[in-house]
Structure formats: C-alpha cells, structure tokens
C-alpha positions as a printed NumPy array, in Angstrom:
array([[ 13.562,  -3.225,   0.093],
       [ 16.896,  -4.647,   0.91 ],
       [ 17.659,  -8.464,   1.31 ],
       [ 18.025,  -8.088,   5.51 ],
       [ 14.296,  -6.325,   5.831],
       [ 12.472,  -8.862,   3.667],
       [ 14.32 , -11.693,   5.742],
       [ 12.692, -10.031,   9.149],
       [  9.817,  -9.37 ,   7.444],
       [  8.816, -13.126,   6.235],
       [  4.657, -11.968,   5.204],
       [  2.969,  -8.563,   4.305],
       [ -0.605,  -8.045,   4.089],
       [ -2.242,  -5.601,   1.577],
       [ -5.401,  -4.004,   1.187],
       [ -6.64 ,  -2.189,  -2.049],
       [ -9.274,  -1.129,  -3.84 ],
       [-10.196,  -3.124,  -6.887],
       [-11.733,  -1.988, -10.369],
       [-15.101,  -2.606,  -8.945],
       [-14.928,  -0.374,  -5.828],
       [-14.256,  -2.956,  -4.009],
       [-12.219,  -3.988,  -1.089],
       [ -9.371,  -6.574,  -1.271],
       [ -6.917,  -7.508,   0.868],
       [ -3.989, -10.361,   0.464],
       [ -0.934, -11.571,   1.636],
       [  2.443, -12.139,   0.192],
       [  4.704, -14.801,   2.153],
       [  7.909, -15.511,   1.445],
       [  8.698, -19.546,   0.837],
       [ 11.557, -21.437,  -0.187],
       [ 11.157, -23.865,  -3.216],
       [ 11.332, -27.01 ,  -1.883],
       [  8.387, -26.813,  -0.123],
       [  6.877, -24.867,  -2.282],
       [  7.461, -25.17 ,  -5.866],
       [  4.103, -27.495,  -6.525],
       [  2.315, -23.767,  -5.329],
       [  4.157, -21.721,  -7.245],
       [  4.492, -23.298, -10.62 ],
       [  1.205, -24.121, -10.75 ],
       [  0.262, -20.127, -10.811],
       [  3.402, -19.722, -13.497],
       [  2.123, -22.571, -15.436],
       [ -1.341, -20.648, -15.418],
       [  0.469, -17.056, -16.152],
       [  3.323, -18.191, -18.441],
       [  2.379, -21.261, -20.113],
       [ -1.327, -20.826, -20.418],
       [ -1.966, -17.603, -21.017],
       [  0.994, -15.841, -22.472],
       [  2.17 , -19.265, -24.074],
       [  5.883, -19.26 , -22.503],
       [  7.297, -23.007, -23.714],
       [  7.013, -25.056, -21.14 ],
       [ 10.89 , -26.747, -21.117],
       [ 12.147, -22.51 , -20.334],
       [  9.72 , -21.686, -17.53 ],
       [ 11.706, -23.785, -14.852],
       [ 15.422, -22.897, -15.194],
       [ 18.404, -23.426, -12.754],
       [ 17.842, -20.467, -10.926],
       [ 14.707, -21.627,  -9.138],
       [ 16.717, -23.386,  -6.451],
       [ 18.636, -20.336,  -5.345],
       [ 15.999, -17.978,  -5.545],
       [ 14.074, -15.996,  -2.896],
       [ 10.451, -16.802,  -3.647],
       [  7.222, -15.051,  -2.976],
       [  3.403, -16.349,  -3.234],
       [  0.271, -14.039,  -2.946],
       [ -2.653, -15.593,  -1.366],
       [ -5.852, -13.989,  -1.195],
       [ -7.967, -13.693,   2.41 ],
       [ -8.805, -17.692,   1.656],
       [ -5.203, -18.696,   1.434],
       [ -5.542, -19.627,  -2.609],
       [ -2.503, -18.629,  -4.318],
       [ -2.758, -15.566,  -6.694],
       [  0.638, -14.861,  -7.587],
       [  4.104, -15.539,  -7.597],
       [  7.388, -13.34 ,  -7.605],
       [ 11.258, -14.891,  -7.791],
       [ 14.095, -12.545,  -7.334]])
C-alpha cells in the first residue's frame, strides 16, 4: 500500500476466522502519537517488554514522533495491536 492510499484510507475493518472456527472482526485506525502514544505503548509494553522481555529504555526511540502509527481494536474498541512504519 503506498503512503497516498493509507492517508485516504484513515481505518480498515477485517473479518477472519480464528483457530476456534470462529468469527472475528477488527479494525485498524491510523493515529498520530500525540494523542495516542498512552494506547499504543501500553500494547508494546505488553508485547515487547512483558512478554518477549525487550528493555524497557530501547522500546521508545526517536522515531516514534515521526512515525505513521496504527492501532487494532477489536469490535469493543480495546486495543489489540499496534504497527509503526
């Protein structure tokens, strides 16, 4: 996807089936970090720092600030995921 369709394009709603047979759907929006970072690092503090044990002082760099950020929320808005590119 280039840059110009993902700016027109600010959400995108998926459906899939999960492991269980089951039907889920969720949404990816794109945000900006300054009103958004308290969303997003808590799910990388869960991912990184938590479970795969990233040090904390590297998982925030200077590149948050200039990236294009994404959050998935499931169908009750909770975030599930994050993306930075």
């Amino acid at each position: 996807m280039s840059q110009t369709f993902l700016a027109a394009l600010p959400f995108l709603s998926i459906q899939h089936i999960n492991s269980k047979g089951l039907k889920d759907s969720f949404t990816i929006e794109q945000v900006n970090w300054s009103s958004h970072s308290d969303i997003l690092l808590q799910v990388r503090n869960r991912v990184f720092i938590e479970e795969q044990n990233v040090p904390a002082e590297i998982e925030v760099d200077e590149y948050d600030q200039q990236s294009t950020h994404f959050v998935a929320l499931d169908q009750n808005r909770n975030p599930i995921g994050t993306a930075r590119l």
